[in-house]
C-alpha positions as CSV (number, residue, x, y, z in Angstrom):
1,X,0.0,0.0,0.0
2,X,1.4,3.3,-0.7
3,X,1.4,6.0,1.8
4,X,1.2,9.3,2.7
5,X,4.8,9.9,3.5
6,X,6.1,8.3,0.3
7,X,3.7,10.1,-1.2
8,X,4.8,13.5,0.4
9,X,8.5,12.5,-0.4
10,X,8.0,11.8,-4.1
11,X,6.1,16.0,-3.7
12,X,8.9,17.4,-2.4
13,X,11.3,15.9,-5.0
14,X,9.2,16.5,-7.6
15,X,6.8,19.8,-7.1
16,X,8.0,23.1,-6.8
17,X,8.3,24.2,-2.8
18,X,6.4,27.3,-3.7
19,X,3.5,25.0,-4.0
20,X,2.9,23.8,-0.8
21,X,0.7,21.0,1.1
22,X,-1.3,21.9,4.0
23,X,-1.3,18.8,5.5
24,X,0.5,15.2,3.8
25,X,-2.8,13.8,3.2
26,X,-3.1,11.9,0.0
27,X,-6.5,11.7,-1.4
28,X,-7.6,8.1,-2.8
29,X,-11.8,8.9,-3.1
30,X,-14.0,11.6,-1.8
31,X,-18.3,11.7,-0.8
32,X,-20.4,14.7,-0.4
33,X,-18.0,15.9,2.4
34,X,-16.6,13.4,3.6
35,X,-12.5,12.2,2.1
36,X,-10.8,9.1,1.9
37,X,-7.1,9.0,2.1
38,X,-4.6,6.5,0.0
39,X,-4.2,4.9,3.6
40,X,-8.4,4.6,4.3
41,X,-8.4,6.8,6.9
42,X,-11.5,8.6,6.7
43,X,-12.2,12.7,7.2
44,X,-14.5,14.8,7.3
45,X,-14.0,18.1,5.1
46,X,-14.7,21.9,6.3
47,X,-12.7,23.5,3.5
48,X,-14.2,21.8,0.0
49,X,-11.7,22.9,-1.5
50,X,-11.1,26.6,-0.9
51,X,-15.1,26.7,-1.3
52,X,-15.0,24.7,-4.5
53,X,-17.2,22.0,-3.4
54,X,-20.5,24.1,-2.6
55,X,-22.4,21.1,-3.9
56,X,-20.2,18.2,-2.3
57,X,-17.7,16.5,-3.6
58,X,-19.0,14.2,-7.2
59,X,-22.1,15.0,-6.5
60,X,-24.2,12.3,-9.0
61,X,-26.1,15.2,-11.5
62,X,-22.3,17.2,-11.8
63,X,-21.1,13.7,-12.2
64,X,-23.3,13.0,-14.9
65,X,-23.5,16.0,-17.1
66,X,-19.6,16.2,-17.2
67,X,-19.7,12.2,-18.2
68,X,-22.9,13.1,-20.9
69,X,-20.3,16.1,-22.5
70,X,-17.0,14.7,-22.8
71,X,-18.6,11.4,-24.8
72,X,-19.5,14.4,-26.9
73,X,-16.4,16.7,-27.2
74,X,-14.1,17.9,-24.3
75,X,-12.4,21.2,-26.2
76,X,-13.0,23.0,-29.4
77,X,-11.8,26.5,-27.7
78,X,-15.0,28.5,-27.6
79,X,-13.5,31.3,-29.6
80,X,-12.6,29.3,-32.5
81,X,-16.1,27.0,-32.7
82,X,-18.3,28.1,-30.1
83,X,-20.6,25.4,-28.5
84,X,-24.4,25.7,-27.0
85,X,-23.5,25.0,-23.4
86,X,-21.2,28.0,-23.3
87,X,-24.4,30.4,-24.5
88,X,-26.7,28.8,-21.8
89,X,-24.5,29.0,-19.1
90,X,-23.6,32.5,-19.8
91,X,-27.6,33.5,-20.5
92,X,-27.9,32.0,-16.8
93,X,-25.3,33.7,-15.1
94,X,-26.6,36.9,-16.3
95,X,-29.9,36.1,-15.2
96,X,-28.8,35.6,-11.6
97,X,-26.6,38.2,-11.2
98,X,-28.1,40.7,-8.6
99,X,-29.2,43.6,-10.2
100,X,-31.8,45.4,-13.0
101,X,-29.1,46.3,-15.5
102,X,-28.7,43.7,-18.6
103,X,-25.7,41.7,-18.1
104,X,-22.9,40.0,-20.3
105,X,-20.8,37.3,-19.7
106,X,-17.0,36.2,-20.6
107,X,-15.3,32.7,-19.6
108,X,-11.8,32.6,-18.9
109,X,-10.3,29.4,-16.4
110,X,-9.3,30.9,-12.9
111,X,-10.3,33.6,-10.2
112,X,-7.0,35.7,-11.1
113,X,-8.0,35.6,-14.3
114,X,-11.6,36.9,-14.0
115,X,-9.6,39.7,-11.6
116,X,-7.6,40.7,-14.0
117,X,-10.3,40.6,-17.1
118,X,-12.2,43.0,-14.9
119,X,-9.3,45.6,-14.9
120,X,-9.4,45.1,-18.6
121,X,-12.7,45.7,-19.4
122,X,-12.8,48.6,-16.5
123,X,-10.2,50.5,-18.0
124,X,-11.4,49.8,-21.7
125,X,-15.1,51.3,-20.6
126,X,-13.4,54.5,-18.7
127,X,-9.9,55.5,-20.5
128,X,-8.3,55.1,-16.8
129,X,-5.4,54.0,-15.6
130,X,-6.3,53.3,-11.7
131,X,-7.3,50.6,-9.5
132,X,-7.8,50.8,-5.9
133,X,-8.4,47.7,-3.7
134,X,-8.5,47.3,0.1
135,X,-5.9,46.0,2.9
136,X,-6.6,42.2,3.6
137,X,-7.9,41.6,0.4
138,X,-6.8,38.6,-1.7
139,X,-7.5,38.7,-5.4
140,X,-5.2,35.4,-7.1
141,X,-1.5,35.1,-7.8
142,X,-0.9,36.1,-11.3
143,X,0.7,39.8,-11.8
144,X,-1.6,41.8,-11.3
145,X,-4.1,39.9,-8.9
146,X,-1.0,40.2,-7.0
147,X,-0.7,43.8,-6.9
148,X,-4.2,44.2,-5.6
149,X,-4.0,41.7,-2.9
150,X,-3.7,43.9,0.7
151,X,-1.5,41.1,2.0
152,X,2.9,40.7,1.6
153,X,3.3,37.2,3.0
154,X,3.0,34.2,1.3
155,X,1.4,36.0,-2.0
156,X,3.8,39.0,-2.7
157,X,6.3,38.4,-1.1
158,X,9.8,37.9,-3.5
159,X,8.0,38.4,-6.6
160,X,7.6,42.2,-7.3
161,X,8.1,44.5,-8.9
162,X,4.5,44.9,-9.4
163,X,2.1,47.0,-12.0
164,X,1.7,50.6,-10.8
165,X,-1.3,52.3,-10.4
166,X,-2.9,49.9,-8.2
167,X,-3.5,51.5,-4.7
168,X,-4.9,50.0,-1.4
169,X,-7.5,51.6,1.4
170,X,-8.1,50.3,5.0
171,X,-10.8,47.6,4.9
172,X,-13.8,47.9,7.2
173,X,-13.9,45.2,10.1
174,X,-14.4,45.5,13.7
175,X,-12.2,43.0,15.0
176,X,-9.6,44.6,13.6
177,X,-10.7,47.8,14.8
178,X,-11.3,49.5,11.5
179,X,-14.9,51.3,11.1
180,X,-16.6,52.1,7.7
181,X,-16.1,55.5,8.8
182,X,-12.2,54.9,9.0
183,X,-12.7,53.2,5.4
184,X,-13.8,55.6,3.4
185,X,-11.8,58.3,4.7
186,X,-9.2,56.4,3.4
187,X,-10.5,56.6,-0.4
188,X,-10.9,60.5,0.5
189,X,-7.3,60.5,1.5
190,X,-6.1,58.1,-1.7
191,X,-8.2,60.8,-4.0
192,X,-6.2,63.7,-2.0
193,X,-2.4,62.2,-2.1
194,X,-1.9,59.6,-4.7
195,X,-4.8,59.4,-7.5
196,X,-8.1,62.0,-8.7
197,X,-11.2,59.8,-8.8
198,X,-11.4,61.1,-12.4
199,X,-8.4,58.8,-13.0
200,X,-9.7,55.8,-11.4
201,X,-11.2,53.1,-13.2
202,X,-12.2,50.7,-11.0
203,X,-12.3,49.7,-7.1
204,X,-12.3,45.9,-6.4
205,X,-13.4,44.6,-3.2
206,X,-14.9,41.3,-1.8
207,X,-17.9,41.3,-0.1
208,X,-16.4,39.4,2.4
209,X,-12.9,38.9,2.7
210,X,-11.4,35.4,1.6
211,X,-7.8,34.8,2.9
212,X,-7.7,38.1,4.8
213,X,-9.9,36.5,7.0
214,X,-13.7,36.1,6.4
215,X,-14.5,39.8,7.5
216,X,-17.9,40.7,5.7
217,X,-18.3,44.2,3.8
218,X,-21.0,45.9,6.0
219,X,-24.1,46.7,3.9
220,X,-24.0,50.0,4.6
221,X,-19.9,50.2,3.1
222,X,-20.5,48.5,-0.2
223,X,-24.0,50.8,-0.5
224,X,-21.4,53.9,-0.2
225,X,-19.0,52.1,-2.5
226,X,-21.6,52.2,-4.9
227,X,-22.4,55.4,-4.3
228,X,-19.1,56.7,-4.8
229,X,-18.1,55.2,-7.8
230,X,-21.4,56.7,-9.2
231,X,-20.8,59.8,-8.5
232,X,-17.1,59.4,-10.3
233,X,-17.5,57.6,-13.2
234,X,-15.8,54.4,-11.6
235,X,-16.6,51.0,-12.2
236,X,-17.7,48.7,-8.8
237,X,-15.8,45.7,-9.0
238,X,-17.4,43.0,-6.3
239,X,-15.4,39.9,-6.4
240,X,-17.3,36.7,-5.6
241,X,-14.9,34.2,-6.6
242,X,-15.0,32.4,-2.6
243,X,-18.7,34.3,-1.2
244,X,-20.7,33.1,-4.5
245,X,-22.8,30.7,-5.7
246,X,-24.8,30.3,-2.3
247,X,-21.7,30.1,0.0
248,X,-23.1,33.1,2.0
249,X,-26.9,32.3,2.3
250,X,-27.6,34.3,-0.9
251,X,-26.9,32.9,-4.1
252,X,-24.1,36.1,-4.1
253,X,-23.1,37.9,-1.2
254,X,-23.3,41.2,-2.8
255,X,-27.3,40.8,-2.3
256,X,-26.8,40.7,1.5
257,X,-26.1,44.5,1.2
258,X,-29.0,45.6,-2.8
259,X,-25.9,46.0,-4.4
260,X,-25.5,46.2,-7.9
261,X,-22.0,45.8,-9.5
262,X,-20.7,47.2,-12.7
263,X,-18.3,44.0,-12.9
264,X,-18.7,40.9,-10.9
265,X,-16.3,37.5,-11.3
266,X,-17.3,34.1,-10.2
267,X,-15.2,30.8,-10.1
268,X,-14.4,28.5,-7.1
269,X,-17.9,27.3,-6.3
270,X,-19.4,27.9,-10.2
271,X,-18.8,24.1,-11.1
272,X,-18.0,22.1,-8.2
273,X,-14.6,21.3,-9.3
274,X,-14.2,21.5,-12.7
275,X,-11.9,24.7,-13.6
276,X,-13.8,27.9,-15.0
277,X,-14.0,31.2,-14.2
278,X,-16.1,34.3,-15.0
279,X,-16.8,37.5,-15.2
280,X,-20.4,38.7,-15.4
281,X,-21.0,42.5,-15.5
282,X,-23.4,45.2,-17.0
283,X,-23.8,44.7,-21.1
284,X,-22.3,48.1,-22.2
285,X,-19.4,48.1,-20.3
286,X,-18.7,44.2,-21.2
287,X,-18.4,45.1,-24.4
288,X,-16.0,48.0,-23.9
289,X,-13.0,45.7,-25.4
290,X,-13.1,45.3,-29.3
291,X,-13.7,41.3,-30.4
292,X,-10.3,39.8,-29.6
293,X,-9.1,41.8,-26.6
294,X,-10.8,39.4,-23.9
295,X,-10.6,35.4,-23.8
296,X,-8.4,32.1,-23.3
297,X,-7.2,29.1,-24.6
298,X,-9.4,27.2,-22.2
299,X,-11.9,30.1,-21.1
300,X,-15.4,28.6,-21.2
301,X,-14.5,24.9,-21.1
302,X,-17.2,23.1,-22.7
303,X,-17.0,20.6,-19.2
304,X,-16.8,23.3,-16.9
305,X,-20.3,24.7,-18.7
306,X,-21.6,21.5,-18.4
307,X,-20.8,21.1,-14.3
308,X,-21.4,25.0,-13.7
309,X,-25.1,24.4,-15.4
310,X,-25.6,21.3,-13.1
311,X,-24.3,23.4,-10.3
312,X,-27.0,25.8,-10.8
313,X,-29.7,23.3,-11.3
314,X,-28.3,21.2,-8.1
315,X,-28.1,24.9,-5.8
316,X,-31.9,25.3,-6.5
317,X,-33.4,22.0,-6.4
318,X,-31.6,20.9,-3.4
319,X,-32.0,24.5,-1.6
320,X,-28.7,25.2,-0.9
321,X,-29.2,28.9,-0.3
322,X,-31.4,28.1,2.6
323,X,-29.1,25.2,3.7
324,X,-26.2,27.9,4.0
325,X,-27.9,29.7,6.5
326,X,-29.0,26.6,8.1
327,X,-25.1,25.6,8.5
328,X,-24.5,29.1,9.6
329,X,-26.4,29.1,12.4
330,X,-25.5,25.7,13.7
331,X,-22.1,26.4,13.3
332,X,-22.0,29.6,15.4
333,X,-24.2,27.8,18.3
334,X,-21.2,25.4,18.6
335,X,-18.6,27.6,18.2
336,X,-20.0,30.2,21.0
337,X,-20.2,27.1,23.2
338,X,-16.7,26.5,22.6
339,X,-16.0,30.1,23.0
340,X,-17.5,30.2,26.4
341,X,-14.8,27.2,27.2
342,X,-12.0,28.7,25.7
343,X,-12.5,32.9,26.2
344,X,-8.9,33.2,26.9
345,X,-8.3,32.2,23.0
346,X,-11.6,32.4,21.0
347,X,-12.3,35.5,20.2
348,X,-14.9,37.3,17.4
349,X,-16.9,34.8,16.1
350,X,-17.9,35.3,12.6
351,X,-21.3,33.1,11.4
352,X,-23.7,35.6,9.4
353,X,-22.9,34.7,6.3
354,X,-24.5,31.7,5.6
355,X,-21.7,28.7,5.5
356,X,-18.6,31.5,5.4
357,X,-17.6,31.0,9.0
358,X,-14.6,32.0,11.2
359,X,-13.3,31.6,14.2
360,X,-10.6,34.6,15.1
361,X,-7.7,32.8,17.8
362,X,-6.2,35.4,20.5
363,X,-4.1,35.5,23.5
364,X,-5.5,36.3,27.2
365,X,-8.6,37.1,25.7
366,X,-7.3,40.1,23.8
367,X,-8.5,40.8,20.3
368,X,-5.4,43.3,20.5
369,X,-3.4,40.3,20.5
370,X,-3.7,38.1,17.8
371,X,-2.4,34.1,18.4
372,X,-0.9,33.1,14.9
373,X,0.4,30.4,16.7
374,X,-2.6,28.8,17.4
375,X,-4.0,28.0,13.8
376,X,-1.1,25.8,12.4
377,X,-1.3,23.4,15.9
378,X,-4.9,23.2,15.5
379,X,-5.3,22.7,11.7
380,X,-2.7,20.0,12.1
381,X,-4.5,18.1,15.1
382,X,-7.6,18.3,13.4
383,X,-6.2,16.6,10.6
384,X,-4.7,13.8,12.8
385,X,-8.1,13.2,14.3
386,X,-10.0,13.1,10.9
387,X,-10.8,17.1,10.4
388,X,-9.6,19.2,7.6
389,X,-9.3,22.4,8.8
390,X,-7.9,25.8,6.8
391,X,-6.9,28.7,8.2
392,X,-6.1,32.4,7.3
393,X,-6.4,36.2,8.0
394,X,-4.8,39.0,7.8
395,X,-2.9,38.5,11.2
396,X,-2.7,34.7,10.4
397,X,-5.0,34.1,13.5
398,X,-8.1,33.0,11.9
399,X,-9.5,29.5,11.6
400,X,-12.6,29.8,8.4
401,X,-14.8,26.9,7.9
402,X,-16.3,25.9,4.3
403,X,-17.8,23.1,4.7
404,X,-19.7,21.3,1.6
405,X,-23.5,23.1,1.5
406,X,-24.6,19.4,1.1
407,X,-23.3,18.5,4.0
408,X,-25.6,16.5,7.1
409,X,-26.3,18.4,10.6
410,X,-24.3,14.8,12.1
411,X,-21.3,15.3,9.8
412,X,-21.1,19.2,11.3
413,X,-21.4,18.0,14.5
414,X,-19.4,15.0,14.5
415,X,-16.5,17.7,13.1
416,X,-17.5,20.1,15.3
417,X,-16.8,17.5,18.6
418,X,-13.5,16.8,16.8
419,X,-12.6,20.7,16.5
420,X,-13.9,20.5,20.3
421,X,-11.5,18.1,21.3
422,X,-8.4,19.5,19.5
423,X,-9.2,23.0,21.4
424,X,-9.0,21.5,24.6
425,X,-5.7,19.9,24.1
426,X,-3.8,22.7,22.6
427,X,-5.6,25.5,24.3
């Protein structure tokens, strides 16, 4: 039988460092949420993925429409001979993106690339030059997705230079003791020192931060977000490549707050699993580029259409909006519970956005003092005890749970008692 530390030494020999493992747990077969390793240990999954698996992992109708297309074709490129799934999926995802406005679609293969498509098209609909994200954010690891992310270590660090004219403002979150207030004097302050709003083409921001760690936008920010980039010509990016497709108890999160973007992406949870990415924004300023200026190789993947539609179809039928919230709110009645027997390191509990949950980790009881210690030990005895576990923030301190929308209230808790019993050895 081969095992997980052959396995981990044939990695290191033969993957790049730069790439690396979270835990040495070798996947042999996977269930709804529930993984198998090449040993048959068994665990349970709160991190799908990075939010990938919103509809479990092979669920049997993604299963099924991915096996029905590639008996048919698997790649013709869609810009060279264009296929019918590509046309439906896109006439979907302009159906359910929030908002009045007619909507457009493009397909390219990964989040950083529907980031960076957005600058494109932003810039091509206002003549601009500037981009303006927020502190904490993370927005992919190509260039410039790079440049926008609000965070040095791991993403940025040793690989600038970066693209200029992309500038960062404070993010709004109390735990970190930054108020919408604090946040938009911030922009006033970018639009007085580094860049007129008359320049800028687009702000980008998530509607709740992804690696920074989970901090929702409050409804009242991205409502004077939207304001503002109204009243100055600049586009509203919302990126919804981790809060979309029903991860956050609406299908996207930007609906928690009646906001309408100019430019929205989506991947992650889009196709449980199967790569594509897009970006879905209002008609006239999609088709600011000129035919040719926007697309991929593999943009629009005639199997990723196929899984995204099934996605959709699967998100509906099986309620998984609903379910979110559902998961939310069992989550956070645990996790207070466990707060109450560990105050000195649980701090701000974050469980109002559907199945987007974190848990922030401090010392004495001090949000002042973030515990970055903390998260590695527990990640790592969660996944000796059968729990996969991911952590992040912009401190390093937070523990986020994503845990399959399909996923049974037994499964949660029998996680949840695991999670329990790691936090009372290590805290």
């Amino acid at each position: 039988m081969t095992t997980n530390a052959e396995l981990q030494a044939r990695k290191e020999n033969a993957i790049a460092r730069g790439q690396g493992t979270l835990a040495p747990v070798y996947v042999e077969r996977a269930e709804n949420a529930e993984l198998w390793d090449v040993e048959g240990k068994r665990y349970i999954d709160f991190g799908s993925g990075i939010a990938v698996g919103n509809t479990g992992h092979v669920h049997p109708k993604v299963t099924a429409a991915v096996q029905e297309q590639i008996q048919k074709f698997s790649h013709t490129c869609v810009m060279v001979t264009p296929y019918e799934v590509a046309v439906e999926l896109a006439e979907k995802l302009n159906e359910l993106a929030p908002g009045d406005t007619p909507k457009k679609t493009t397909f390219v293969t990964t989040g950083a690339e529907a980031v960076e498509n957005c600058v494109k098209i932003a810039r091509a609909h206002t003549g601009r030059r500037g981009v303006i994200a927020f502190n904490g954010g993370f927005h992919g690891r190509t260039n410039l997705a790079m440049a926008l992310t609000g965070k040095i270590t791991p993403y940025k660090n040793l690989f600038g230079p970066f693209p200029g004219d992309v500038f960062h403002a404070p993010f709004p979150a109390e735990a970190l003791g930054v108020s919408v207030k604090d946040s938009l004097k911030g922009l006033e302050t970018l639009f007085k020192v580094d860049i007129a709003p008359t320049d800028v083409a687009a702000i980008i921001v998530e509607p709740v931060q992804g690696e920074g760690g989970f901090y929702p936008a409050p409804n009242e920010f991205l409502q004077a977000l939207r304001k503002l980039c109204d009243e100055h010509g600049i586009m509203l990016i919302i990126d919804e490549i981790q809060s979309g497709f029903a991860r956050t108890g609406k299908f996207f999160a930007a609906e928690h707050a009646g906001v309408e973007a100019d430019l929205m992406t989506s991947a992650k949870g889009i196709a449980g699993g199967f790569p594509i990415a897009a970006v879905i924004g209002k008609a006239e300023v999609m088709d600011a580029p000129l035919p040719g200026g926007l697309g991929g190789t593999y943009g629009g993947s005639p199997i990723g259409c196929a899984a995204a539609l099934a996605v959709i179809d699967v998100i509906k039928e099986e309620n998984l909006v609903e379910r979110a919230n559902h998961i939310g709110a069992l989550f956070k009645e645990r996790l207070v519970a466990m707060q109450r027997d560990h105050a000195d390191v649980i701090g701000e509990i974050r469980a109002d956005r559907g199945a987007m949950i974190a848990m922030e980790l401090v010392k004495e009881g001090d949000n002042e003092q973030p515990n970055a210690e903390l998260p590695g030990k527990l990640v790592a005895k969660a996944h000796e005890k059968g729990l996969v576990l991911l952590s992040c923030g912009y401190r390093g301190n937070v523990i986020r749970f994503l845990p399959a929308l399909t996923i049974s209230d037994e499964l949660i808790n029998e996680g949840l008692d695991i999670l329990a019993e790691c936090l009372a050895e290590l805290a």
